[in-house]
C-alpha positions in Angstrom: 0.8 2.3 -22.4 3.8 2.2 -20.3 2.8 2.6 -16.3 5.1 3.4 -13.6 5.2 0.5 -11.1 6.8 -0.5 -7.8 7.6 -3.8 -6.9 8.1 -4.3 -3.5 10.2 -7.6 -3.3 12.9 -8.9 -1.0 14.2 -12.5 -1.0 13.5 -12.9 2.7 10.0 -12.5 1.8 10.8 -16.6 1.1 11.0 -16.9 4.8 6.8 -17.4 4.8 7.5 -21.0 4.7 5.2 -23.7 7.3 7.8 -26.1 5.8 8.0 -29.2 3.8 4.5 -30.5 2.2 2.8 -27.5 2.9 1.2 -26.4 -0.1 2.1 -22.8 -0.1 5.3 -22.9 -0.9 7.6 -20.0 -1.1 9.5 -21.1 -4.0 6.4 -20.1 -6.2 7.3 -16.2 -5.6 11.0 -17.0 -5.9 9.4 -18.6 -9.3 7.8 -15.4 -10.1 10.6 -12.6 -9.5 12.9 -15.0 -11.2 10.7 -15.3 -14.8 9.8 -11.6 -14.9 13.6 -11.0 -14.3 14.4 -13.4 -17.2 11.8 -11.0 -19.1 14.0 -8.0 -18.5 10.5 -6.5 -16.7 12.6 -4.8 -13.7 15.2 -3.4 -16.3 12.0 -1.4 -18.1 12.0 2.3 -17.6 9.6 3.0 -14.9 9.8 -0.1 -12.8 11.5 0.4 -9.7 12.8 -2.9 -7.2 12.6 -1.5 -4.0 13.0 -4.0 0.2 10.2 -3.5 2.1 10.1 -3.0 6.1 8.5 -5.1 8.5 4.8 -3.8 9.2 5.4 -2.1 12.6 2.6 -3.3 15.5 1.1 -0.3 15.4 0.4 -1.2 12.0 -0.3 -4.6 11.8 -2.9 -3.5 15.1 -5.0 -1.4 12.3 -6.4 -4.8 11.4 -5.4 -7.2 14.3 -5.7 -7.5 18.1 -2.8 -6.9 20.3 -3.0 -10.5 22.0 -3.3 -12.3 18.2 0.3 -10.9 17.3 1.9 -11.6 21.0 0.8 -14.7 19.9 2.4 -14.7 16.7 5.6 -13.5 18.1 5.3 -16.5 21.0 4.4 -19.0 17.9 7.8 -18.2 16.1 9.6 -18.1 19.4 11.5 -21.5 20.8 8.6 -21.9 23.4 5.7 -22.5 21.4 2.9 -23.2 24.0 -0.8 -24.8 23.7 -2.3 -22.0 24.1 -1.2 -20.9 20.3 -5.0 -23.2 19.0 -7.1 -20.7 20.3 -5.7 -18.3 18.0 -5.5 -20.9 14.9 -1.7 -21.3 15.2 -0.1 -24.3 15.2 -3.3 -26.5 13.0 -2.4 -27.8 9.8 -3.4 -25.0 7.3 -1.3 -22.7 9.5 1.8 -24.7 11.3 3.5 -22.4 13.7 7.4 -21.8 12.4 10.2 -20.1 13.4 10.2 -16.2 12.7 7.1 -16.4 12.4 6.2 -13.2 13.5 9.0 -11.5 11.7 8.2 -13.4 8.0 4.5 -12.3 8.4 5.4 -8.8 9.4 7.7 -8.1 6.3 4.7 -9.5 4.2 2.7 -6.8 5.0 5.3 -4.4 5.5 5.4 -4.9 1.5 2.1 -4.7 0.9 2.4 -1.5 2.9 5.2 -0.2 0.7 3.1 -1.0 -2.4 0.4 0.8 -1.3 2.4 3.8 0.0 3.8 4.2 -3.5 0.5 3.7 -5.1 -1.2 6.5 -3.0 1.5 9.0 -2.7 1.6 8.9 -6.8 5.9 7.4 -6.0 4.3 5.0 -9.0 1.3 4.6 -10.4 1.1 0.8 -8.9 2.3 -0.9 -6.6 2.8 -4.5 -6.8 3.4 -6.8 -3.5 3.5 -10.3 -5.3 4.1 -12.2 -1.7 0.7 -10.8 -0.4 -2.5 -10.9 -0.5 -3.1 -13.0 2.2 -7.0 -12.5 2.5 -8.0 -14.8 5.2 -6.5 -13.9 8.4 -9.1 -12.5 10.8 -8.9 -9.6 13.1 -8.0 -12.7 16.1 -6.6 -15.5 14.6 -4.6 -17.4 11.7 -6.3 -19.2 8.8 -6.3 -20.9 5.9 -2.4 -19.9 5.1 -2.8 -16.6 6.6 -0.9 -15.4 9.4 -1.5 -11.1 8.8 -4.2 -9.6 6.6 -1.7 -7.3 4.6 -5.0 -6.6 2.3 -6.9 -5.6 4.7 -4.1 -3.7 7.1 -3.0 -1.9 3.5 -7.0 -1.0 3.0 -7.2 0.4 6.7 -3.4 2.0 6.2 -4.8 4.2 3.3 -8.5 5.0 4.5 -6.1 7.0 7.2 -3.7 8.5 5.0 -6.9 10.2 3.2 -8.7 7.4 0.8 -12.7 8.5 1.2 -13.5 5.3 -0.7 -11.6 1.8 -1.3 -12.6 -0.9 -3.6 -11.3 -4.5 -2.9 -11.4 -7.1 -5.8 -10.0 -10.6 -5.2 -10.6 -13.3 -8.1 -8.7 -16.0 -5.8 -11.0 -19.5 -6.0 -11.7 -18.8 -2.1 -13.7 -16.4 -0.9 -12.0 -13.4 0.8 -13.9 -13.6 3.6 -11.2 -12.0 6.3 -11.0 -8.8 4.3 -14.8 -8.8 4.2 -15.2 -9.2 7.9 -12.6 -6.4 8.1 -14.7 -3.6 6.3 -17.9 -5.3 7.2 -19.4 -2.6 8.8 -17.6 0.2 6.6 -19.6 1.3 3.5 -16.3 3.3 2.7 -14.9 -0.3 1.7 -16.4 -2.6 -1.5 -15.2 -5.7 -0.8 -16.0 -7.9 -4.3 -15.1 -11.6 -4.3 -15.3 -14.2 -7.3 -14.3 -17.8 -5.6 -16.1 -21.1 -6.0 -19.6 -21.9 -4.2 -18.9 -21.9 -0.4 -20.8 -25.2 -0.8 -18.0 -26.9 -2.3 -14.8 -24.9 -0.8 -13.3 -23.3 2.3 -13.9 -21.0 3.6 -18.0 -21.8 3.2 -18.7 -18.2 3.1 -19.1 -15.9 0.7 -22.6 -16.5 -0.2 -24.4 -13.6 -2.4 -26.6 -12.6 0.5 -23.4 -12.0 2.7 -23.8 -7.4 1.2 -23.1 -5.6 4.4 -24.0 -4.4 7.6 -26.7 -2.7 8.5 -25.1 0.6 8.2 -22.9 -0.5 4.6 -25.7 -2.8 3.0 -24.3 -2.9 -0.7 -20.8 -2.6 0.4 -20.0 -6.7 0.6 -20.6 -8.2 -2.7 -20.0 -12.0 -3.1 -20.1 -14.0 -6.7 -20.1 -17.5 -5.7 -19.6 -19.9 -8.9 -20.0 -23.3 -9.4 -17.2 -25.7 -9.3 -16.2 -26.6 -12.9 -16.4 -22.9 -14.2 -13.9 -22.4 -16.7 -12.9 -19.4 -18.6 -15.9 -18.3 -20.4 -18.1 -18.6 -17.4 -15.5 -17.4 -15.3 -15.0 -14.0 -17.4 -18.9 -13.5 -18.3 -19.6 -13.8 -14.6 -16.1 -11.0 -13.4 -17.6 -8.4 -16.3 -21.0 -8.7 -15.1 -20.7 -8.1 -11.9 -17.1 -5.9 -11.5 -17.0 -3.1 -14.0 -20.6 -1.9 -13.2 -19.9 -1.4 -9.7 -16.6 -0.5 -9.6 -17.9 2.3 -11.7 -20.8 3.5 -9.4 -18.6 3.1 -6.2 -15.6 5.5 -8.3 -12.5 4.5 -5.3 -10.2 6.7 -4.8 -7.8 3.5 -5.2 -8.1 0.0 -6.0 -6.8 -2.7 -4.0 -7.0 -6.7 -6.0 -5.7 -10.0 -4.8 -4.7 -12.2 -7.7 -5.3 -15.7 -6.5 -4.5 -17.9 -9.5 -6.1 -21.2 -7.5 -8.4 -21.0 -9.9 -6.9 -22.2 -12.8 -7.6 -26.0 -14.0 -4.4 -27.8 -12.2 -4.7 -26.4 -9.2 -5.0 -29.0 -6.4 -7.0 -27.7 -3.8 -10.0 -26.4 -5.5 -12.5 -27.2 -8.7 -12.7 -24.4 -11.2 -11.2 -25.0 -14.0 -9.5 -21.2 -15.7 -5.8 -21.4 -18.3 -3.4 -18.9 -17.7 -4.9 -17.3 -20.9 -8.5 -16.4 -18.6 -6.4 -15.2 -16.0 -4.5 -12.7 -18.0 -7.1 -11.7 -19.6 -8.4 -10.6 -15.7 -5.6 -8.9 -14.9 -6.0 -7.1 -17.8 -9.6 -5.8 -17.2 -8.8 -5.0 -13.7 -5.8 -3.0 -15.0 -7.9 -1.0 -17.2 -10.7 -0.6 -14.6 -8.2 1.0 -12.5 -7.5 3.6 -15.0 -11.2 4.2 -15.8 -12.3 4.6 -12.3 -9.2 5.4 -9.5 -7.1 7.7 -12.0 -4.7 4.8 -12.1 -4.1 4.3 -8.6 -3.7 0.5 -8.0 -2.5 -2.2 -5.2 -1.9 -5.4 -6.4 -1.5 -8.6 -4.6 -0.3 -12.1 -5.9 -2.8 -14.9 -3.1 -3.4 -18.7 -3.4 -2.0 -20.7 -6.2 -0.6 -24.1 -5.8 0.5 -25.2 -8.8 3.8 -23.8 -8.0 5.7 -24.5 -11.7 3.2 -24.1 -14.7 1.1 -22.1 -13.4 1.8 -19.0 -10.5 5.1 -18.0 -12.3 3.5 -17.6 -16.0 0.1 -16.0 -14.4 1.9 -13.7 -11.5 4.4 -12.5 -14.4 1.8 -11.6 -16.8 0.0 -9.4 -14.1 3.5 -7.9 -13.5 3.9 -7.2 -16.8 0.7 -5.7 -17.2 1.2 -3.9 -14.4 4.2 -2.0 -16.1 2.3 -1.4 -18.8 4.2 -3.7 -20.9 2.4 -7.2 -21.5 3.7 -10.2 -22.4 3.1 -11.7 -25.6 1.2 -14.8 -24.9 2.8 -16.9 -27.3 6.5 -15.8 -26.4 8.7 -18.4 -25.5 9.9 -19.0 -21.9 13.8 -17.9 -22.0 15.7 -21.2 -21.4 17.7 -19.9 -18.7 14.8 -19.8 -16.8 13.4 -22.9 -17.2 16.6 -24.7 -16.5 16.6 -22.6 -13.5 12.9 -23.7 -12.7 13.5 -27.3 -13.6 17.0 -27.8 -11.1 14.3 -26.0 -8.2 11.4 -28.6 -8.7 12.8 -31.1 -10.4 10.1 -31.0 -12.9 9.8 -30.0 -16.7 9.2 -26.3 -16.8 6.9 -24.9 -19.2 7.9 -23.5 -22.8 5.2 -21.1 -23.9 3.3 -18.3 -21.7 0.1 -19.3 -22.8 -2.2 -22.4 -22.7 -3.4 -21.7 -26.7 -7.2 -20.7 -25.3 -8.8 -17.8 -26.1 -10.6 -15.3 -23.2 -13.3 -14.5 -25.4 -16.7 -14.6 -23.6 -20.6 -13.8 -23.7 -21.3 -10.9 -21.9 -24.4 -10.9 -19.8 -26.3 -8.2 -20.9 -26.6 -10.4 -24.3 -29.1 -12.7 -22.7 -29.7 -14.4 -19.6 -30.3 -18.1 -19.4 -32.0 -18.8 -16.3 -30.9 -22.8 -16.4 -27.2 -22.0 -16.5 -25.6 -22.1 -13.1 -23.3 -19.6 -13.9 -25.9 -17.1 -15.0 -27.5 -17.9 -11.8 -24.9 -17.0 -10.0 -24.5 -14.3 -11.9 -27.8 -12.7 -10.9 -27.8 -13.8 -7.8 -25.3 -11.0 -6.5 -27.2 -8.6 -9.1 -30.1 -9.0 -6.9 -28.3 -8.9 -3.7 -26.5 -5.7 -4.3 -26.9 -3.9 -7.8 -29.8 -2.1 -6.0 -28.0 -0.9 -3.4 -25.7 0.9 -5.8 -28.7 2.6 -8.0 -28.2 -0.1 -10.5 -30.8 -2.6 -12.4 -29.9 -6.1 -12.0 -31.6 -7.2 -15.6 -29.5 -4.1 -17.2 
Protein backbone atom coordinates (compact mmCIF):
# COMPACT_ATOMS: atom_id res chain seq x y z
CA UNK A 1 0.00 0.00 0.00
CA UNK A 2 1.60 3.12 -1.22
CA UNK A 3 1.56 6.02 1.71
CA UNK A 4 2.21 9.58 1.20
CA UNK A 5 5.31 10.69 3.08
CA UNK A 6 7.41 13.79 3.79
CA UNK A 7 10.89 13.68 4.36
CA UNK A 8 12.13 16.56 6.03
CA UNK A 9 15.94 16.49 5.14
CA UNK A 10 18.52 19.26 4.47
CA UNK A 11 22.29 18.53 4.23
CA UNK A 12 23.02 21.17 6.94
CA UNK A 13 21.24 18.88 9.16
CA UNK A 14 25.13 17.28 9.04
CA UNK A 15 26.11 20.34 10.94
CA UNK A 16 25.03 18.25 14.43
CA UNK A 17 28.55 17.22 14.66
CA UNK A 18 30.62 17.30 18.49
CA UNK A 19 33.50 16.45 16.11
CA UNK A 20 36.12 13.84 15.54
CA UNK A 21 35.73 10.51 17.81
CA UNK A 22 32.45 11.34 18.92
CA UNK A 23 30.27 8.47 18.25
CA UNK A 24 27.36 10.17 16.76
CA UNK A 25 28.50 10.94 13.73
CA UNK A 26 26.65 12.89 11.18
CA UNK A 27 27.85 11.02 8.29
CA UNK A 28 25.46 8.11 9.39
CA UNK A 29 22.26 10.30 8.10
CA UNK A 30 24.34 11.56 5.16
CA UNK A 31 24.62 7.52 4.87
CA UNK A 32 20.97 7.25 5.02
CA UNK A 33 19.49 9.91 2.48
CA UNK A 34 22.27 8.75 0.21
CA UNK A 35 21.14 4.77 0.09
CA UNK A 36 17.40 5.52 0.00
CA UNK A 37 18.34 7.94 -2.94
CA UNK A 38 20.30 5.13 -4.66
CA UNK A 39 16.80 3.20 -4.09
CA UNK A 40 15.01 5.75 -6.21
CA UNK A 41 12.70 6.16 -2.75
CA UNK A 42 12.46 10.15 -3.17
CA UNK A 43 11.71 9.72 -6.98
CA UNK A 44 8.31 7.48 -5.82
CA UNK A 45 4.98 9.10 -6.36
CA UNK A 46 3.98 10.44 -3.14
CA UNK A 47 7.26 11.16 -1.48
CA UNK A 48 8.04 14.70 -1.20
CA UNK A 49 11.91 16.21 -0.14
CA UNK A 50 11.15 19.24 1.43
CA UNK A 51 14.26 21.94 3.98
CA UNK A 52 13.11 22.37 7.14
CA UNK A 53 13.35 25.83 9.34
CA UNK A 54 15.07 26.27 12.37
CA UNK A 55 12.63 25.55 15.46
CA UNK A 56 11.98 29.18 16.54
CA UNK A 57 12.50 29.87 20.62
CA UNK A 58 9.21 30.13 21.12
CA UNK A 59 9.12 26.68 20.00
CA UNK A 60 11.91 25.04 21.23
CA UNK A 61 10.54 26.89 24.87
CA UNK A 62 7.45 24.43 24.56
CA UNK A 63 9.85 21.77 25.98
CA UNK A 64 12.89 23.79 27.28
CA UNK A 65 13.74 26.75 29.65
CA UNK A 66 14.66 30.08 28.39
CA UNK A 67 18.17 30.11 30.30
CA UNK A 68 19.00 26.25 28.86
CA UNK A 69 18.86 27.62 25.17
CA UNK A 70 20.78 31.18 26.07
CA UNK A 71 23.02 28.72 27.04
CA UNK A 72 23.11 26.86 23.96
CA UNK A 73 23.37 29.90 21.86
CA UNK A 74 26.52 31.01 24.39
CA UNK A 75 27.90 27.20 23.96
CA UNK A 76 28.16 27.63 20.02
CA UNK A 77 29.31 31.21 20.38
CA UNK A 78 33.31 32.04 20.33
CA UNK A 79 33.11 32.65 24.23
CA UNK A 80 32.23 29.46 25.64
CA UNK A 81 32.29 30.04 29.47
CA UNK A 82 32.37 27.56 32.59
CA UNK A 83 29.29 28.14 33.38
CA UNK A 84 27.99 25.99 30.18
CA UNK A 85 28.50 22.32 33.07
CA UNK A 86 25.58 23.26 34.92
CA UNK A 87 23.54 22.87 32.01
CA UNK A 88 25.43 19.55 30.74
CA UNK A 89 27.33 21.40 27.88
CA UNK A 90 30.65 21.13 27.27
CA UNK A 91 31.10 17.10 29.10
CA UNK A 92 31.99 14.45 26.92
CA UNK A 93 28.60 12.94 25.74
CA UNK A 94 27.72 16.44 24.69
CA UNK A 95 30.99 18.62 23.69
CA UNK A 96 29.92 22.20 23.07
CA UNK A 97 30.59 23.15 19.18
CA UNK A 98 30.30 25.86 17.01
CA UNK A 99 26.55 26.65 15.83
CA UNK A 100 25.62 24.89 18.23
CA UNK A 101 22.54 26.49 18.81
CA UNK A 102 21.70 26.89 15.14
CA UNK A 103 22.44 22.84 14.17
CA UNK A 104 20.17 21.83 17.12
CA UNK A 105 17.47 24.29 16.26
CA UNK A 106 17.13 23.08 12.48
CA UNK A 107 16.97 19.50 14.08
CA UNK A 108 13.90 20.12 15.58
CA UNK A 109 12.75 22.58 13.22
CA UNK A 110 12.56 19.12 11.05
CA UNK A 111 11.04 17.19 13.31
CA UNK A 112 8.57 20.12 13.50
CA UNK A 113 8.02 20.03 9.75
CA UNK A 114 7.46 16.25 9.85
CA UNK A 115 4.95 16.55 12.30
CA UNK A 116 3.23 19.59 10.74
CA UNK A 117 2.74 17.48 7.55
CA UNK A 118 1.70 14.47 9.42
CA UNK A 119 -1.06 16.35 11.36
CA UNK A 120 -2.33 18.75 8.78
CA UNK A 121 -2.97 15.39 6.50
CA UNK A 122 0.20 17.52 3.77
CA UNK A 123 1.28 13.50 3.99
CA UNK A 124 0.27 10.80 5.71
CA UNK A 125 3.89 10.67 7.46
CA UNK A 126 6.31 12.56 8.18
CA UNK A 127 9.79 11.37 8.45
CA UNK A 128 12.66 13.52 10.37
CA UNK A 129 15.53 10.89 10.04
CA UNK A 130 18.12 13.47 11.92
CA UNK A 131 15.81 13.42 15.12
CA UNK A 132 14.70 11.77 17.62
CA UNK A 133 16.94 13.03 20.02
CA UNK A 134 15.11 11.61 23.20
CA UNK A 135 17.27 12.54 26.04
CA UNK A 136 17.52 16.19 26.37
CA UNK A 137 15.75 17.41 29.47
CA UNK A 138 13.58 20.45 29.96
CA UNK A 139 17.25 22.22 31.55
CA UNK A 140 20.11 20.71 30.24
CA UNK A 141 22.00 18.58 27.42
CA UNK A 142 22.48 14.79 27.65
CA UNK A 143 23.63 11.84 26.41
CA UNK A 144 23.92 13.34 22.59
CA UNK A 145 21.11 15.51 22.98
CA UNK A 146 21.20 19.09 22.78
CA UNK A 147 16.99 19.81 21.94
CA UNK A 148 14.16 17.27 22.64
CA UNK A 149 12.66 17.55 18.96
CA UNK A 150 10.40 14.40 20.20
CA UNK A 151 9.22 15.88 22.82
CA UNK A 152 8.90 19.76 21.45
CA UNK A 153 7.05 17.98 18.30
CA UNK A 154 4.66 16.05 20.97
CA UNK A 155 3.93 19.43 22.87
CA UNK A 156 3.80 21.34 19.20
CA UNK A 157 0.76 19.11 18.26
CA UNK A 158 -1.05 18.60 21.65
CA UNK A 159 -1.56 22.59 20.77
CA UNK A 160 -2.44 22.48 17.37
CA UNK A 161 -5.51 20.15 18.52
CA UNK A 162 -4.00 16.30 19.25
CA UNK A 163 -6.48 15.19 22.49
CA UNK A 164 -4.17 12.23 22.79
CA UNK A 165 -0.41 11.35 21.75
CA UNK A 166 1.34 8.05 21.82
CA UNK A 167 5.19 7.97 21.97
CA UNK A 168 7.08 4.66 21.00
CA UNK A 169 10.86 4.62 20.98
CA UNK A 170 12.60 1.05 20.55
CA UNK A 171 16.18 2.82 20.81
CA UNK A 172 18.42 0.40 23.36
CA UNK A 173 18.30 3.52 25.86
CA UNK A 174 15.55 4.37 27.68
CA UNK A 175 13.70 7.60 26.52
CA UNK A 176 13.72 8.96 29.62
CA UNK A 177 13.69 12.98 28.54
CA UNK A 178 10.52 12.51 26.61
CA UNK A 179 9.07 10.73 29.63
CA UNK A 180 10.01 13.42 32.07
CA UNK A 181 8.41 15.76 29.46
CA UNK A 182 4.71 14.25 29.59
CA UNK A 183 5.31 12.91 33.03
CA UNK A 184 2.52 14.47 34.55
CA UNK A 185 0.23 14.44 31.23
CA UNK A 186 -1.99 11.43 30.91
CA UNK A 187 -2.75 12.94 27.41
CA UNK A 188 0.89 11.56 26.47
CA UNK A 189 1.80 7.42 26.41
CA UNK A 190 5.24 7.50 26.50
CA UNK A 191 6.31 3.48 25.75
CA UNK A 192 10.02 2.64 25.84
CA UNK A 193 11.84 -0.83 24.93
CA UNK A 194 15.76 -0.13 25.83
CA UNK A 195 18.00 -2.47 27.83
CA UNK A 196 17.79 -2.94 31.80
CA UNK A 197 18.73 0.52 33.27
CA UNK A 198 20.92 -1.84 35.33
CA UNK A 199 23.26 -2.31 32.68
CA UNK A 200 22.92 1.07 30.48
CA UNK A 201 22.50 4.81 30.56
CA UNK A 202 20.49 6.37 31.29
CA UNK A 203 19.63 3.90 34.54
CA UNK A 204 16.04 4.74 34.24
CA UNK A 205 13.36 3.44 32.76
CA UNK A 206 12.43 0.82 35.25
CA UNK A 207 8.79 -0.77 34.85
CA UNK A 208 7.58 0.95 37.94
CA UNK A 209 8.54 4.40 36.43
CA UNK A 210 3.98 4.52 34.98
CA UNK A 211 3.13 8.14 35.74
CA UNK A 212 2.28 10.75 38.00
CA UNK A 213 -0.16 10.81 40.24
CA UNK A 214 -2.63 12.43 38.05
CA UNK A 215 -1.35 10.16 34.56
CA UNK A 216 -0.63 6.76 36.50
CA UNK A 217 -0.64 4.35 33.30
CA UNK A 218 0.56 7.00 31.01
CA UNK A 219 4.62 6.02 31.42
CA UNK A 220 5.21 2.60 30.36
CA UNK A 221 8.81 1.19 30.50
CA UNK A 222 9.95 -2.44 29.12
CA UNK A 223 13.29 -2.86 30.36
CA UNK A 224 15.08 -6.05 28.77
CA UNK A 225 18.00 -7.81 29.52
CA UNK A 226 21.26 -7.31 27.84
CA UNK A 227 21.79 -10.08 25.24
CA UNK A 228 18.13 -9.93 23.96
CA UNK A 229 18.14 -10.66 20.44
CA UNK A 230 15.41 -10.73 17.93
CA UNK A 231 13.03 -13.23 19.09
CA UNK A 232 13.01 -11.88 22.61
CA UNK A 233 13.24 -8.49 21.37
CA UNK A 234 9.93 -8.80 19.07
CA UNK A 235 7.86 -11.24 21.61
CA UNK A 236 8.57 -8.63 24.32
CA UNK A 237 7.54 -5.07 21.51
CA UNK A 238 4.02 -7.21 20.57
CA UNK A 239 3.34 -7.91 24.00
CA UNK A 240 3.40 -4.94 25.37
CA UNK A 241 2.81 -2.16 22.28
CA UNK A 242 -0.17 -3.23 20.18
CA UNK A 243 -2.46 -3.80 23.26
CA UNK A 244 -2.02 -0.51 24.47
CA UNK A 245 -1.58 1.49 21.67
CA UNK A 246 -4.99 0.14 20.96
CA UNK A 247 -6.75 1.06 24.28
CA UNK A 248 -5.02 4.53 24.38
CA UNK A 249 -6.47 5.09 20.30
CA UNK A 250 -3.86 8.64 19.61
CA UNK A 251 -4.95 10.80 17.56
CA UNK A 252 -1.19 10.48 16.15
CA UNK A 253 1.71 8.50 16.69
CA UNK A 254 5.06 9.81 17.34
CA UNK A 255 8.24 6.67 17.28
CA UNK A 256 12.01 7.10 17.61
CA UNK A 257 13.85 4.50 15.76
CA UNK A 258 17.00 3.97 17.65
CA UNK A 259 18.79 1.13 15.84
CA UNK A 260 21.58 0.93 18.92
CA UNK A 261 20.04 -2.09 19.46
CA UNK A 262 21.24 -4.15 16.92
CA UNK A 263 24.24 -6.78 17.59
CA UNK A 264 27.36 -4.45 16.48
CA UNK A 265 26.52 -1.61 18.01
CA UNK A 266 29.23 -0.46 20.39
CA UNK A 267 27.86 1.21 23.10
CA UNK A 268 25.24 -1.07 24.31
CA UNK A 269 24.41 -5.17 24.77
CA UNK A 270 21.38 -6.29 22.97
CA UNK A 271 21.94 -8.10 20.33
CA UNK A 272 18.87 -7.37 17.21
CA UNK A 273 19.97 -7.86 12.86
CA UNK A 274 18.71 -5.35 10.64
CA UNK A 275 16.10 -8.23 9.76
CA UNK A 276 14.35 -7.60 13.69
CA UNK A 277 14.52 -4.09 13.20
CA UNK A 278 12.56 -4.03 10.00
CA UNK A 279 10.35 -6.15 11.05
CA UNK A 280 9.60 -3.22 13.95
CA UNK A 281 9.21 -0.62 11.74
CA UNK A 282 6.89 -2.62 10.08
CA UNK A 283 4.52 -3.29 13.01
CA UNK A 284 4.71 0.12 14.13
CA UNK A 285 3.73 1.20 10.57
CA UNK A 286 0.79 -0.85 10.62
CA UNK A 287 -0.23 0.04 14.22
CA UNK A 288 -0.37 3.53 13.01
CA UNK A 289 -2.93 2.70 10.52
CA UNK A 290 -4.89 0.56 12.89
CA UNK A 291 -5.12 2.98 15.63
CA UNK A 292 -4.22 7.00 14.46
CA UNK A 293 -5.92 6.69 10.86
CA UNK A 294 -2.45 6.81 9.54
CA UNK A 295 -1.14 9.77 11.09
CA UNK A 296 2.54 9.14 11.95
CA UNK A 297 5.99 10.96 13.07
CA UNK A 298 8.90 9.23 12.68
CA UNK A 299 12.30 9.72 14.10
CA UNK A 300 15.66 8.01 13.12
CA UNK A 301 17.83 8.19 17.37
CA UNK A 302 20.97 6.34 18.43
CA UNK A 303 22.91 4.03 16.26
CA UNK A 304 26.57 3.79 16.08
CA UNK A 305 27.40 1.51 13.81
CA UNK A 306 27.55 4.13 11.22
CA UNK A 307 28.18 1.78 7.83
CA UNK A 308 26.38 -1.69 8.16
CA UNK A 309 24.05 -0.93 10.12
CA UNK A 310 21.94 2.87 10.48
CA UNK A 311 21.97 3.22 6.63
CA UNK A 312 20.30 -0.39 5.74
CA UNK A 313 17.85 -0.14 9.00
CA UNK A 314 17.04 3.93 8.63
CA UNK A 315 16.30 3.14 4.75
CA UNK A 316 14.13 0.27 5.35
CA UNK A 317 11.93 2.42 7.80
CA UNK A 318 11.90 5.05 4.98
CA UNK A 319 10.88 2.77 2.71
CA UNK A 320 8.21 1.48 4.69
CA UNK A 321 7.31 4.62 5.49
CA UNK A 322 6.39 5.26 1.65
CA UNK A 323 4.67 2.39 1.59
CA UNK A 324 6.99 0.71 -0.59
CA UNK A 325 9.50 -1.74 1.29
CA UNK A 326 12.56 -3.00 0.43
CA UNK A 327 13.14 -6.38 -0.48
CA UNK A 328 15.36 -7.68 2.07
CA UNK A 329 17.40 -9.71 -0.04
CA UNK A 330 17.99 -6.89 -2.79
CA UNK A 331 21.33 -6.06 -3.49
CA UNK A 332 22.91 -2.69 -2.33
CA UNK A 333 23.36 -0.65 -5.80
CA UNK A 334 27.20 -0.46 -6.25
CA UNK A 335 27.24 3.20 -6.70
CA UNK A 336 26.38 3.48 -3.34
CA UNK A 337 28.65 1.36 -1.67
CA UNK A 338 31.52 2.78 -3.53
CA UNK A 339 30.18 5.99 -2.35
CA UNK A 340 29.99 4.56 1.35
CA UNK A 341 33.27 2.88 1.20
CA UNK A 342 35.52 6.37 -0.16
CA UNK A 343 33.36 8.09 3.13
CA UNK A 344 34.58 5.39 5.81
CA UNK A 345 37.03 3.84 4.31
CA UNK A 346 35.55 0.59 5.15
CA UNK A 347 33.86 -2.34 3.02
CA UNK A 348 30.25 -1.42 2.65
CA UNK A 349 27.75 -3.92 2.84
CA UNK A 350 26.15 -5.96 -0.27
CA UNK A 351 22.71 -7.25 0.79
CA UNK A 352 19.87 -5.32 2.94
CA UNK A 353 19.39 -8.08 5.09
CA UNK A 354 21.44 -10.17 7.66
CA UNK A 355 19.59 -13.72 6.30
CA UNK A 356 17.58 -13.99 10.00
CA UNK A 357 14.21 -14.37 10.12
CA UNK A 358 11.72 -12.01 12.64
CA UNK A 359 9.68 -14.72 13.44
CA UNK A 360 8.75 -14.86 17.20
CA UNK A 361 6.57 -16.44 20.05
CA UNK A 362 4.03 -14.40 20.97
CA UNK A 363 3.21 -14.07 24.68
CA UNK A 364 -0.15 -14.92 24.99
CA UNK A 365 1.20 -18.59 23.85
CA UNK A 366 2.60 -19.21 27.28
CA UNK A 367 4.49 -17.56 29.81
CA UNK A 368 7.67 -18.95 31.19
CA UNK A 369 8.25 -17.50 34.45
CA UNK A 370 12.27 -18.42 34.38
CA UNK A 371 12.90 -16.45 31.16
CA UNK A 372 14.21 -13.05 31.75
CA UNK A 373 12.63 -11.81 28.93
CA UNK A 374 9.11 -13.00 29.88
CA UNK A 375 9.84 -11.36 33.09
CA UNK A 376 10.33 -8.45 31.77
CA UNK A 377 7.66 -8.81 29.85
CA UNK A 378 5.20 -8.98 32.69
CA UNK A 379 6.73 -6.85 34.62
CA UNK A 380 5.30 -3.66 32.69
CA UNK A 381 1.96 -5.81 32.30
CA UNK A 382 1.61 -5.54 35.91
CA UNK A 383 2.83 -2.02 36.17
CA UNK A 384 0.41 -0.55 33.71
CA UNK A 385 -1.96 -3.05 31.72
CA UNK A 386 -4.35 -2.27 34.63
CA UNK A 387 -4.38 1.06 34.37
CA UNK A 388 -5.55 0.85 30.79
CA UNK A 389 -8.58 -1.79 31.63
CA UNK A 390 -6.38 -4.47 30.43
CA UNK A 391 -5.44 -8.12 32.03
CA UNK A 392 -1.87 -8.62 32.29
CA UNK A 393 -2.08 -12.74 31.96
CA UNK A 394 -4.39 -12.00 28.69
Amino acid sequence: MACTLHVAWDEALTAYDFGAGHPLAPVRVELTIELARAFGLFDQAGVTVERPVPATDAELELVHDPRYIAAVRRAGSAEPDSSLLSFGLGTPDDPVFSGMHDASALVTGATLAAARAAWTGAAEHGASIAGGLHHAMRGNASGFCVYNDPAIAIAWLLGAGAERVAYVDIDVHHGDGVQAAFYDDPRVLTISLHESPATLFPGTGWPSETGGAEATGSAVNVALPGGTGDAGWLRAFHAVVPPLLRVFRPAILVSQHGCDTHWLDPLADLQLTIDAQRAAHAAIHELAHQVADGRWLLTGGGGYELLQVVPRTWTHLLAEAAGRPIDPAARIPAAWREFASRRTGRQAPELMTEGAPSAYASFESGYDPAEPVDQAIMATRMAVFPEHGLMPMH
